[in-house]
N, C-alpha and C positions, 0 to 999 in steps of 0.2 A: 504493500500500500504506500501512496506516495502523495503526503498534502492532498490526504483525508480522502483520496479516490480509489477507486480502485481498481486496478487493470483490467482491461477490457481489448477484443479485438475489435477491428474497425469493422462496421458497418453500420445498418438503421436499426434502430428500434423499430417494434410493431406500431408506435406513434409519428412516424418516420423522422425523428430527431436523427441524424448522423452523428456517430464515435469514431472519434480520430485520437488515435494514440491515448484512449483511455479518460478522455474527457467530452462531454457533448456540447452543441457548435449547433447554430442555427441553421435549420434545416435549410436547403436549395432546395428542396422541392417538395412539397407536398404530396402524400402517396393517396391519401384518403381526402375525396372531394364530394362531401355535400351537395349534393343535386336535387332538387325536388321539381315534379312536374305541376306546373301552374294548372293545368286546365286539360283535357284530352283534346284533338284534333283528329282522332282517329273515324270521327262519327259527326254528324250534323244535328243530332239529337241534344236539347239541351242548349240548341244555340239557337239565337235572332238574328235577323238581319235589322242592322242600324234606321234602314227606312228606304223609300220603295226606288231610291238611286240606287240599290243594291238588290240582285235580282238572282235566280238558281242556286240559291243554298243548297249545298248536296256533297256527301261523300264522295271524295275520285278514289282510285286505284294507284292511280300515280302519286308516289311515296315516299318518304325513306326510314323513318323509323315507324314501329304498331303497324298497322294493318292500313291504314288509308291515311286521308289526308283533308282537309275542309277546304272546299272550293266554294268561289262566288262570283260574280260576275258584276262592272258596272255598265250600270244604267242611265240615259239623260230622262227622271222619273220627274215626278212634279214639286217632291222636296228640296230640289234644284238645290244642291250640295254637292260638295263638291268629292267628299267621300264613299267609296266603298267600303263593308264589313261587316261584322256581325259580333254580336255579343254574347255571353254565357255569365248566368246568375247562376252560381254554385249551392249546391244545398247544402252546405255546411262551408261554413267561412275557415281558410287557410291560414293559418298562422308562421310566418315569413320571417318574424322580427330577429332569427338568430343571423339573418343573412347581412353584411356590413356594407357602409358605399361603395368600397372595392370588389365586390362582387358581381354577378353579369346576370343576365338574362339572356337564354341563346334561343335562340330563334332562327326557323328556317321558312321561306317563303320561294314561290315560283310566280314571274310574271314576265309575258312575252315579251313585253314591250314597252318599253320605260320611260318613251320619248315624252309624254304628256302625265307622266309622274312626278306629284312633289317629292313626297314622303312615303315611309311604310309607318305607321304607328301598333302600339304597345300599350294598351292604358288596362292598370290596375287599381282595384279600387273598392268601397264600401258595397258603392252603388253608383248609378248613372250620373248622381249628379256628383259625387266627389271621390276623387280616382288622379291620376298621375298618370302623363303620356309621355311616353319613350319615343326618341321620332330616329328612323334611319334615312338620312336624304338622300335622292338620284342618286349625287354623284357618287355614293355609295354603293351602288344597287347593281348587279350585273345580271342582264336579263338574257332571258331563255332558257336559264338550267336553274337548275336546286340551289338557292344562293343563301349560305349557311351564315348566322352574325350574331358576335357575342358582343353584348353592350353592358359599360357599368354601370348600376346603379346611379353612378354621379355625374352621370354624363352631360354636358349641358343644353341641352337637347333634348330637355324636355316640359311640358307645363302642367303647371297642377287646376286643377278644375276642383270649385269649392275646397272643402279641406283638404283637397288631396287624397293619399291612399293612405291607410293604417295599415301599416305590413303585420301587425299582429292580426290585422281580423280582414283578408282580402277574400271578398263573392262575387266582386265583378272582373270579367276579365272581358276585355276587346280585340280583336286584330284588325286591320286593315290598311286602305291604300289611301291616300290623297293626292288629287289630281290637281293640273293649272286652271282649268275651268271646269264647273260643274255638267256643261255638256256632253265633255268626253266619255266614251265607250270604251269598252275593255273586259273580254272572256276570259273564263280560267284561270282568276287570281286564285293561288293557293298558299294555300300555310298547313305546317310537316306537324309544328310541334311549338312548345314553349314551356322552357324552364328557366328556373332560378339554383346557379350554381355558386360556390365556392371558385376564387379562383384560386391558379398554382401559386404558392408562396415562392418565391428564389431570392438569395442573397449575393 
């Protein structure tokens, strides 16, 4: 024993601390990542459309993680908005609050064509009227394939509507698209998925 340690060979703990030469040292990496899924997308049950600018609410087959995926479609409808999407009120409110600002939300979405795309939006929340919107813009967005995007919590790039979200007690959740004008058309918006992760710690 040596200044109260005790010899050890190098490597992680099951808490992935790393031991170098008998003493532990702030992890590089995180082995164990907290992930929780916000809301299913696997199914169109349980979900609204925002209003009647958004139209063919429905399961696809086209995927990447569960079994499907939520598609929708916009529309120039008479609510004359400029958004597509749809919502889901959870029957039991999510408790979120262990997750920190440095944490992400990952999310996956498919849309053709992006030309007349502002944003994708993210909003969690109580209820309709206060909830918190994550925005990922255009010139983020690569369209025609699976375009996977991990956002942190603190991103600035986002607004809060009435109070905002209480990550202790989230039942709303929203996805969707925003456009330049509310006239614009646009088939086969999708979304894969949406969680709330841990991210890698590194030193």
């Amino acid at each position: 024993m040596a200044g109260g340690l005790s010899t050890m060979t190098a490597g992680l703990t099951p808490s992935g601390v790393e031991i170098v030469c008998g003493a532990a040292k702030i992890p590089h990496v995180s082995l164990v990542q907290d992930r929780e899924s916000a809301v299913s997308c696997c199914t169109a049950t349980g979900w609204t459309i925002l209003g009647d600018d958004t139209e063919n609410l429905a399961a696809s087959t086209s995927h990447i993680l569960g079994t499907q995926s939520l598609e929708f479609d916009k529309t120039d409808g008479t609510d004359n908005t400029i958004f597509a999407g749809a919502y889901n009120t959870l029957a039991c409110a999510k408790d979120m609050s262990r997750f920190c600002a440095h944490d992400e939300l990952e999310t996956a979405f498919y849309i053709s064509d992006k030309t007349n795309v502002e944003y994708v939006f993210i909003r969690l929340g109580t209820d309709v009227s206060n909830y918190t919107e994550w925005r990922i813009l255009a010139a983020a967005i690569t369209q025609a394939v699976w375009d996977v995007h991990d956002i942190a919590l603190s991103t600035c790039e986002l607004v809060a509507v009435g109070a905002g979200w209480n990550p202790s007690a989230v039942q709303y959740v929203s996805l969707g698209v925003a456009f330049d004008l509310e006239s614009r058309a646009l088939v086969d918006i999708k979304f894969d998925h949406l969680y709330l992760g841990t991210t890698q710690l590194t030193a």
